[in-house]
N, C-alpha and C positions, 0 to 999 in steps of 0.2 A: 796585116791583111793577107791573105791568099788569093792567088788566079787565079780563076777563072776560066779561062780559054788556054787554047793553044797558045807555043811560042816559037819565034822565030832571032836568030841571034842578031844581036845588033853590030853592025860593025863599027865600035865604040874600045877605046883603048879599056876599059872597064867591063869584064865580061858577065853582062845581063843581057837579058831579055825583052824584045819587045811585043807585045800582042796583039794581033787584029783584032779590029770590034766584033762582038757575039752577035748573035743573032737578036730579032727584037724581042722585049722582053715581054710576059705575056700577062695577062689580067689578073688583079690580088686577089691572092685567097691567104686567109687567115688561120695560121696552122703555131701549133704548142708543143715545145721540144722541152726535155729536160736539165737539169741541168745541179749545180750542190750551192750549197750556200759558201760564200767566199768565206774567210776568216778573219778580216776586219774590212774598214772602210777600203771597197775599189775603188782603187786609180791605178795609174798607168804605172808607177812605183809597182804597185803591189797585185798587179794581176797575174795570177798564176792558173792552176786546174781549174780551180774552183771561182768564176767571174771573167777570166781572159776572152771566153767565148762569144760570151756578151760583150763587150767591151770591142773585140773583133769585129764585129757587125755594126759597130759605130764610128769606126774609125781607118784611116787609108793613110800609108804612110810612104815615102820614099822608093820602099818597094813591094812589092808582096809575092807570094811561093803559089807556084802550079803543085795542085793536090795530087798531080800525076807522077811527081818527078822529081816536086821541093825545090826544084831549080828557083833560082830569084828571076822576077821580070820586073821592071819600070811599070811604077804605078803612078804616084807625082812624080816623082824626079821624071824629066826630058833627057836626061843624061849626068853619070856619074863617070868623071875622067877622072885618071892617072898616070903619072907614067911610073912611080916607084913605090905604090901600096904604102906610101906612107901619109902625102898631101893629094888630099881630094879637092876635086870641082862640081857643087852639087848645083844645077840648073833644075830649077820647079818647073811646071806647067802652069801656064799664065791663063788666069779662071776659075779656078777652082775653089769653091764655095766651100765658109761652115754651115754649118744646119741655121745658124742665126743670120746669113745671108753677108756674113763680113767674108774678103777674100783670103785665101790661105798664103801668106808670105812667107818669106826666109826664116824671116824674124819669129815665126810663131814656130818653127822647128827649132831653131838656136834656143830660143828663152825655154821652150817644152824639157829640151835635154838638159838642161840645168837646171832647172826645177825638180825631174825626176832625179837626177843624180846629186842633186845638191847634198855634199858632206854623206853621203852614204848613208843615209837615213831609210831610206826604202829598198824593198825586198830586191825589185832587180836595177837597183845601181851602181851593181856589179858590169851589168852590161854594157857600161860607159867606162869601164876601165883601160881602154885602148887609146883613149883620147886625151890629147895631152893638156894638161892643168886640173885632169880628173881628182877630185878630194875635195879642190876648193869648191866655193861658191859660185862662181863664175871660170868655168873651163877656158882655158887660153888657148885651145887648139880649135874651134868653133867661135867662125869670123861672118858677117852679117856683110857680103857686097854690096846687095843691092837689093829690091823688093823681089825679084827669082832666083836669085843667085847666094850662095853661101860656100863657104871653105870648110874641110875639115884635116886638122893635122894631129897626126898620132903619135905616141912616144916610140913607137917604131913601127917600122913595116909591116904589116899583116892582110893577106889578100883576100882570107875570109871575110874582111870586115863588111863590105856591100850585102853578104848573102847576112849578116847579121840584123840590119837594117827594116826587115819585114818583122820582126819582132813587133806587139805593139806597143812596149814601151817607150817607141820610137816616133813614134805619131807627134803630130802638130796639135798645139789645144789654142783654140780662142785667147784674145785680146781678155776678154770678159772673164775666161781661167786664171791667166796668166795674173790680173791683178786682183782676182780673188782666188786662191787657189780651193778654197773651201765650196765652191760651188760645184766643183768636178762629182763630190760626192755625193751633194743633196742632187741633183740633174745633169749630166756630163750632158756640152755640146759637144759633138765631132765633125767629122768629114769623109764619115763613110756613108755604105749604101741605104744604111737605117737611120732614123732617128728617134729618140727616145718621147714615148707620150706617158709611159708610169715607169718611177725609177724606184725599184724596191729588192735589189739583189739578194736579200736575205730569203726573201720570199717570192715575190712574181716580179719579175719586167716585162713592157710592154714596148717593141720599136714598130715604127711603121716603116714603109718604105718612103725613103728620100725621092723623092720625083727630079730635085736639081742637081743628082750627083754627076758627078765629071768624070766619076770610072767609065771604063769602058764597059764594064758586067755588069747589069741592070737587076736589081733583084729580081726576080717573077714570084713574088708573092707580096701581099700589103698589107701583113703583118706578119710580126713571129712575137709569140709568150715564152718566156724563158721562165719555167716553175720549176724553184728551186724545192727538192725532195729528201728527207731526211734519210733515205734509202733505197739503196739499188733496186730492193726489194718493191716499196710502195710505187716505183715508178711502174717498176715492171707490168704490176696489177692493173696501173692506170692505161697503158698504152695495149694492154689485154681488153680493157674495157672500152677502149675507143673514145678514151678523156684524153689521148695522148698520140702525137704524131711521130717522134724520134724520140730515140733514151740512149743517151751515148753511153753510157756500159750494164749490160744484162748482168744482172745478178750471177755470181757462182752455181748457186740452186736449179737454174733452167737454163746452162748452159748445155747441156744435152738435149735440149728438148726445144730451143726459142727454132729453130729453122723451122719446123713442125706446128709452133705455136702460132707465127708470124710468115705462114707459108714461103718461106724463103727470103723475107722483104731481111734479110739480115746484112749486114758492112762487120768483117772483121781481118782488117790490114793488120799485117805490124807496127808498131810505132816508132818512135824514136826515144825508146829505154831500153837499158839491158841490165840485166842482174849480173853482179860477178862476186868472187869473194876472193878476196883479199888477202896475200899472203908476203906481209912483213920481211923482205930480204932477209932479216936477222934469221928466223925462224926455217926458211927453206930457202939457205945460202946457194942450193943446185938447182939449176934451173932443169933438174932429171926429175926431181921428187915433184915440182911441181907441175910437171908436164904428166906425170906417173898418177896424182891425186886428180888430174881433170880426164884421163881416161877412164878413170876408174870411177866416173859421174857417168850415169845412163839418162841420159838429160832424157830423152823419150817417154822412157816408162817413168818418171816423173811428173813429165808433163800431164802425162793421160790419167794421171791416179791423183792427184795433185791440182793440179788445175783444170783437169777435163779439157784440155788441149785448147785452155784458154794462153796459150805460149808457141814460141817457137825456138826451137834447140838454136843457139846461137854458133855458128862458125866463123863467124870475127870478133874483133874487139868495137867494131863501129855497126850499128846499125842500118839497115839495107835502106831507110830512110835517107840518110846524109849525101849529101853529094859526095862523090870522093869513096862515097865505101866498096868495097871488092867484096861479093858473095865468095862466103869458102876462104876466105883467108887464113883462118887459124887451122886449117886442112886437119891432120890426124888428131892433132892434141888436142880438137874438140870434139871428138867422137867414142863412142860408148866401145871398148876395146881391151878387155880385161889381158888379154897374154902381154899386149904390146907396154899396155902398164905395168902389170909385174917384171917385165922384162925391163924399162925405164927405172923400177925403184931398187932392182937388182947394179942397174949402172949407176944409179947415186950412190950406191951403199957401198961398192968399189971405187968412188970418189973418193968414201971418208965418209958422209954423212952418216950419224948414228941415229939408229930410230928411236925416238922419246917411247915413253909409256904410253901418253897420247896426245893429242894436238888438240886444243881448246876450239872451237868454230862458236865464236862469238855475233851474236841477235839482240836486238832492242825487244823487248817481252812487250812493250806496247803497240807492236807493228800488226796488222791484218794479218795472218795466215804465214808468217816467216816461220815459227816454230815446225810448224808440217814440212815444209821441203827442207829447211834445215837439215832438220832428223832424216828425211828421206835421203840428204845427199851424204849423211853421216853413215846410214846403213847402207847404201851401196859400195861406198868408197871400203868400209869394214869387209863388205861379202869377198870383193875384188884380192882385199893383200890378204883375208884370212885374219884378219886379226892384227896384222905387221906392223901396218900401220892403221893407228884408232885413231878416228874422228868424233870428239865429244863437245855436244850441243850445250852451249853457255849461254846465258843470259845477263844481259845490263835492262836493269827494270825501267828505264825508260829512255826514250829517242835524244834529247836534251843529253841524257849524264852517255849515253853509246857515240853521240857523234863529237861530244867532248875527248871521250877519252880514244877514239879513233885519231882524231887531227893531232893531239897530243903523243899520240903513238904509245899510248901504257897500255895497249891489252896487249896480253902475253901468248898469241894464239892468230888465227886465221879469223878474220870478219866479214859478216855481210855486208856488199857498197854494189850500189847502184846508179848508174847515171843516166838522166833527161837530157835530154838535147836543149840547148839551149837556142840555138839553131841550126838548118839543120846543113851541116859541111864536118866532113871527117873530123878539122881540124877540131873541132868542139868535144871530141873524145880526147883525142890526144893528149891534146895540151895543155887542159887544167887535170887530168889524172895522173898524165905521168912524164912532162916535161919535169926537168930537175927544178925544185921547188914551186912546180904547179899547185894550185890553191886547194887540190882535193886529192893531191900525191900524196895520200896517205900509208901507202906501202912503202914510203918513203923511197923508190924505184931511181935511181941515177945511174944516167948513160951517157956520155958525153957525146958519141956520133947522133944519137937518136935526140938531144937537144939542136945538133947544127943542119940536119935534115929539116927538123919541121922551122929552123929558124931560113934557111934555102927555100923551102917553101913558100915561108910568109914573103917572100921578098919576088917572089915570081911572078909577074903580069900577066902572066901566060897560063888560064886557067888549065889546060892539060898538062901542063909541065908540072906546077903545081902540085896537082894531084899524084901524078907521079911520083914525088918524090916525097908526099903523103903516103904512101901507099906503100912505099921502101922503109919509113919509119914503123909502119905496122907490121908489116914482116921483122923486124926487132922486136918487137913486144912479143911476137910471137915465139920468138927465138928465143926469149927471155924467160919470161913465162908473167910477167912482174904480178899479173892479176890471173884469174879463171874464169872467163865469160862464161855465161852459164844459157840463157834466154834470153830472147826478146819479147817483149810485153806485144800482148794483142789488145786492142779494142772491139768488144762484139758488140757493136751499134745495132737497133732496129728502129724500122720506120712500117709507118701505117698502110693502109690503102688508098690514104689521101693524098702523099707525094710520090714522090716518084722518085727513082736510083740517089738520093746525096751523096756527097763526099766529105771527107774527113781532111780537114788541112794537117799539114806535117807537125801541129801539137794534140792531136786528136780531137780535136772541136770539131764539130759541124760547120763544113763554109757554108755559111748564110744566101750567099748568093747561087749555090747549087740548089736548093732548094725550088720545085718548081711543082705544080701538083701533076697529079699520075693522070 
């Protein structure tokens, strides 16, 4: 779940947030937001873009993120102690109600994360990989106190872990889940602000407002329709016709024109994605050439010809989302600088490095719109060395056989890789991209200071030191060059004349509980 309100820090050896109560919540109005069809049965396993949203508004979990900030604040948890980022002390809130009027216990968090991570069978039971006895059926590092109380111990230290916890595959499910778990999908009960009166994710959901909920953020509305839309397009037309209250992403086609359409009622943050491409140590052994080929990217006039300034030129390797991220990090070698780059491929070439004929830039051909900036960043890069150095746009015909043979590292060339937050804290970049053997170190990237930094990191209680020293290991990526950030991803959200300003939580969903009418 997402915050809600303001926060204020707590002084808790564990660095979250705590929030005053909001103001009162105000009378239901029934309003219809869009949204995509999942890709198989939702649950908590398997909630990603497409159902997480929904699912969000049904469920409250340990913690949840300020849309302002992504910071974590205490949402159930009363408190999450530490003293060495490795053994937690997690205390519930005593009270707190499912939507079937049983109480939310320890126990229904402990048995929830093992069900979701059980053997690795669901999409994100990755994100229980931190905790120790993670694979089996029963995780050994998740201990059951008492009815508020529970333990969590990890295979090692890591200080992001709390801010990972707002996730909602992290959420408590019912007694009534737990021993059928097949009921999640025909009708999930939760313990968030909604609950569900029609469950049909493919097509329409119906939640209303919870009246017993124990957050502190009250919905102000008493209902929301989740209609799911087989296109950005047909949504568009709906929420033009005034069949539609929110569409969390405006078509490409009227991105020039929705501010005008939608008198201004538009949201378009950046989010927590960024496109990079990928270049294989083997292939640009100097970290000049690689600094040489991302000047010589005019990330700008891409944006505008290309996505209609549905982007924004990335200057880090971390998204301005994350906690932890430093605007401008990646300084000159992400800006559009044709001398400074001829002059960088001039110092690799006095390295030693010999220029190929041309460098392969490998795409999945069944991806949205990759083919077009491809080529775009293929022809700039060419204008910049004159020819020197050639970038040529390759194709794996589908996503399955590109992200096989990426992880396996057999393209012979530069690749398109992008990465989601999975929540949202620097370290979520870092250190599945390009720790030495991180799980999407596809460039196969090894540093040994820049593995004992973000390991100093994880080991730090001290959330500014922390980051600190987060922040020292991205100036090494920088220095290195291991990837080429390229953009950050926008969401162009619009909303009707029936509500009023929403916000986007740090996965780009609509939080449910900003919702309020105009």
């Amino acid at each position: 779940m997402v915050s809600r309100s303001a926060a204020a820090v707590l002084p808790l050896v564990c660095c979250l947030l705590a929030v005053p109560a909001p103001a009162r919540a105000e009378s239901g109005t029934a309003v219809t937001v869009s949204t995509c069809s999942p890709y198989g049965p939702l649950t908590l396993g398997e909630a990603g873009v497409c159902g997480g949203d929904v699912l969000d508004a049904l469920f409250t979990g340990l913690v949840e993120y300020d849309p302002r900030t992504s910071r974590a604040t205490y949402a159930m948890a009363r408190s999450i102690s530490t003293q060495d980022n490795r053994r937690f002390t997690v205390r519930l809130r005593a009270g707190w109600k499912f939507h079937d009027g049983t109480e939310v216990k320890a126990h229904n968090f402990v048995d929830a994360w093992n069900q979701t991570a059980a053997a690795g069978r669901s999409g994100n039971a990755f994100l229980f990989e931190d905790i120790k006895g993670y694979g089996s059926r029963v995780m050994s590092g998740i201990r059951v106190v008492d009815d508020h109380t529970f333990t969590i111990e990890l295979k090692r230290p890591f200080g992001p872990f709390t801010q990972k916890l707002g996730h909602v595959a992290f959420s408590p499910l019912p007694d009534s889940a737990l021993k059928r778990p097949m009921s999640l999908e025909r009708k999930p009960v939760g313990n968030g602000p909604f609950r569900v009166v029609r469950w049909a994710p493919g097509t329409e959901t119906v939640l209303e407002r919870y009246d017993g909920y124990a957050g502190r953020a009250k919905a102000r509305v008493g209902k929301i329709t989740y209609r799911a839309y087989s296109s950005d397009e047909a949504a568009y037309a709906e929420i033009l016709g005034g069949r539609l209250d929110f569409i969390f992403q405006v078509p490409a086609v009227a991105a020039l024109r929705v501010a005008e359409d939608l008198d201004g009622r538009v949201i378009n943050p950046v989010i927590g994605t960024v496109q990079e491409i990928g270049v294989p140590l083997r292939l640009g052994t100097n970290a000049d050439l690689r600094k040489a080929v991302s000047m010589a990217i005019d990330r700008k006039t891409i944006i505008r010809k290309v996505f209609r300034g549905g982007r924004a030129p990335a200057d880090s390797f971390v998204p301005p989302t994350a906690e932890g991220a430093k605007p401008g990090a990646c300084g000159t070698f992400c800006r559009y600088d044709p001398a400074l780059a001829r002059k960088y491929l001039a110092r690799a070439k006095a390295k030693g490095f010999r220029t190929p004929a041309s460098i392969p830039l490998y795409y999945n051909a069944d991806g949205v719109g990759y083919g077009e900036w491809v080529k775009a960043v293929s022809a700039s890069v060419d204008k910049v060395f004159k020819g020197e150095v050639k970038i040529v746009p390759k194709t794996v015909k589908t996503f399955d056989e590109f992200q096989r043979a990426t992880s396996k590292g057999t393209l012979k060339g530069m690749f398109r890789m992008g990465w989601q937050l999975d929540f949202p804290h620097t370290q979520n970049v870092l250190g599945p991209q390009f720790a030495s053997g991180g799980v999407y170190n596809y460039g196969l990237y090894r540093n040994p200071r820049f593995d004992a930094l973000l390991r100093a990191a994880d080991r730090k209680v001290s959330r500014s030191k922390a980051i600190g020293l987060y922040r020292r290991a991205e100036a090494m990526l920088v220095r290195d060059m291991p990837a080429i950030p390229l953009w950050f991803y926008r969401y162009e959200a619009g909303y009707s004349r029936r509500i009023a300003a929403p916000r986007l939580t740090p996965f780009g969903w609509l939080d449910p509980v900003s919702v309020r009418p105009a």
